[in-house]
C-alpha positions in Angstrom: 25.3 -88.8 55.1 23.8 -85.9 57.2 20.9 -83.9 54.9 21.4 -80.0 55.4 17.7 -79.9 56.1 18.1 -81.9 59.2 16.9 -80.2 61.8 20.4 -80.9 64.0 22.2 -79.1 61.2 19.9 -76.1 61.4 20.1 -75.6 64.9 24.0 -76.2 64.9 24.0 -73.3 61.7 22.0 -71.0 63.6 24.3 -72.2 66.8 27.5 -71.4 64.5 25.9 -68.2 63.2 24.9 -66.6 66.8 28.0 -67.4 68.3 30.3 -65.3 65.3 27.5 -62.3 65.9 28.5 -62.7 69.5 32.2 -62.8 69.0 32.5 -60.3 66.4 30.4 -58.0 69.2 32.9 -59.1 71.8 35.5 -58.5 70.4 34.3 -55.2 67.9 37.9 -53.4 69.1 40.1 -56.1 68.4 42.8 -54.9 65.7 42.1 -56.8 62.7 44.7 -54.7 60.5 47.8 -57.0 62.8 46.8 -59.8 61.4 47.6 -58.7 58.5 50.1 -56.2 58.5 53.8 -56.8 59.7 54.4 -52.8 59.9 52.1 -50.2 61.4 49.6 -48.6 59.0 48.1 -45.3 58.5 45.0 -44.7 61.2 42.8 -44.2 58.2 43.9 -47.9 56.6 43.8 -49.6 59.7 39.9 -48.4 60.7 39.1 -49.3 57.0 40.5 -52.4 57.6 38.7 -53.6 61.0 35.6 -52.6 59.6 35.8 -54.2 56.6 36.6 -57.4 58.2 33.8 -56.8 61.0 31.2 -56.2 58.5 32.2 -59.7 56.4 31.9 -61.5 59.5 28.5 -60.4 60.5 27.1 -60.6 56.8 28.4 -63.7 56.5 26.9 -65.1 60.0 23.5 -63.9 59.1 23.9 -65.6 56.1 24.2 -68.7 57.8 21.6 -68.1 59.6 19.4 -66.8 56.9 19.9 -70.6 55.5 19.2 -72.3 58.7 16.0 -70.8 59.4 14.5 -70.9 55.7 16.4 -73.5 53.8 16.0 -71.7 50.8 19.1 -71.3 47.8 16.9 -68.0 46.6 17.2 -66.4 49.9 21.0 -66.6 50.3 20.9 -65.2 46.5 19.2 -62.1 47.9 21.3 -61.7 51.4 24.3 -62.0 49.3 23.5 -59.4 46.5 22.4 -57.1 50.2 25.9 -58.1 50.9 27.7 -56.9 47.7 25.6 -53.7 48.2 26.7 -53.2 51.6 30.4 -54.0 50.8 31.1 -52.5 47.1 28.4 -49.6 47.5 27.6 -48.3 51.0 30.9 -49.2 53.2 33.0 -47.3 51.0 30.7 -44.0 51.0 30.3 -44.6 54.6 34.1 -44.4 55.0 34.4 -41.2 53.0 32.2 -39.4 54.7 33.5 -40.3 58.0 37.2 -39.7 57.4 36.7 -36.9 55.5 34.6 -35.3 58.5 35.7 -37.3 61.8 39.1 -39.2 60.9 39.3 -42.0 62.6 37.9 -41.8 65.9 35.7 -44.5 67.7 32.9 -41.7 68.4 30.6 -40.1 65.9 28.2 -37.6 65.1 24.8 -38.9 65.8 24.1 -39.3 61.7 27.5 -41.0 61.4 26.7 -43.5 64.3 23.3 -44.6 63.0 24.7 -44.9 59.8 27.7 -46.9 61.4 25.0 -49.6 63.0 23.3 -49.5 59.1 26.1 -50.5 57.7 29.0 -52.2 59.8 27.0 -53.8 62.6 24.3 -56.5 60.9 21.1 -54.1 60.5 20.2 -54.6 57.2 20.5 -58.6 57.4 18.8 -58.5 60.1 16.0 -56.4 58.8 16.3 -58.6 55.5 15.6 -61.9 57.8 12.6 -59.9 58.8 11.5 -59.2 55.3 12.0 -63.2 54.9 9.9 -63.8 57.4 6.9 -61.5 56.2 7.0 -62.9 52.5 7.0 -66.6 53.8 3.7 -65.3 55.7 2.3 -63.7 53.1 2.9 -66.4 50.5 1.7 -68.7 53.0 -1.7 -66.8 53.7 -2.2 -66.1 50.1 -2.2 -69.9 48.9 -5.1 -70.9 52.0 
């Protein structure tokens, strides 16, 4: 039986978790929505759609990557409460805003655009990992 903490299994995790943030990078223009759909859909739906799908995918390969590097059940907690935030809270604002004022166009204001990376590309997990990181050194220094 292989133990999770292994160190093979991290490094395959953090293999398998770099390679879907590569792919989902790749391939950021791929159409999502016709996987789905058998008829076309509105614009609106269909942007909705890929980004919803692109934003899953990178949450969820930070998550795994979250577990390889710190082996720790209370961390995933946190990155997937970040993740419910990102997906039930922020996404859908972000997607009012910019239909409402852009439609559906690939280019955005300069506001829109950082909030874009914020939100659909992996920002705040990454700056989560980073938080991670800085707790696990100040816990560490604090009990030396």
């Amino acid at each position: 039986m292989v133990r999770l903490d292994s160190f093979a299994v991290r490094i395959i995790l953090s293999a398998a978790g770099v390679l879907i943030l590569a792919a989902v990078y790749m391939f950021q223009r791929f159409d999502y929505s016709s996987l789905i759909a058998t008829s076309p859909w509105h614009p609106n739906v269909v942007f909705i759609v890929n980004r919803t799908v692109r934003l899953i995918l990178n949450d969820l390969a930070c998550m795994l990557l979250i577990f390889a590097i710190f082996q720790k059940r209370q961390y995933l907690v946190v990155a997937f409460y970040v993740f419910l935030f990102e997906l039930l809270i922020l996404l859908p604002v972000y997607f009012t805003v910019k239909l409402s004022l852009e439609g559906d166009s690939e280019i955005s204001s300069p506001l829109l655009s950082f909030i874009h990376r914020l939100i659909v590309n992996p920002m705040l997990m990454v700056v989560l990992i980073g938080g991670f990181f800085y707790q696990r050194l100040v816990t560490k220094n604090l009990g030396t």
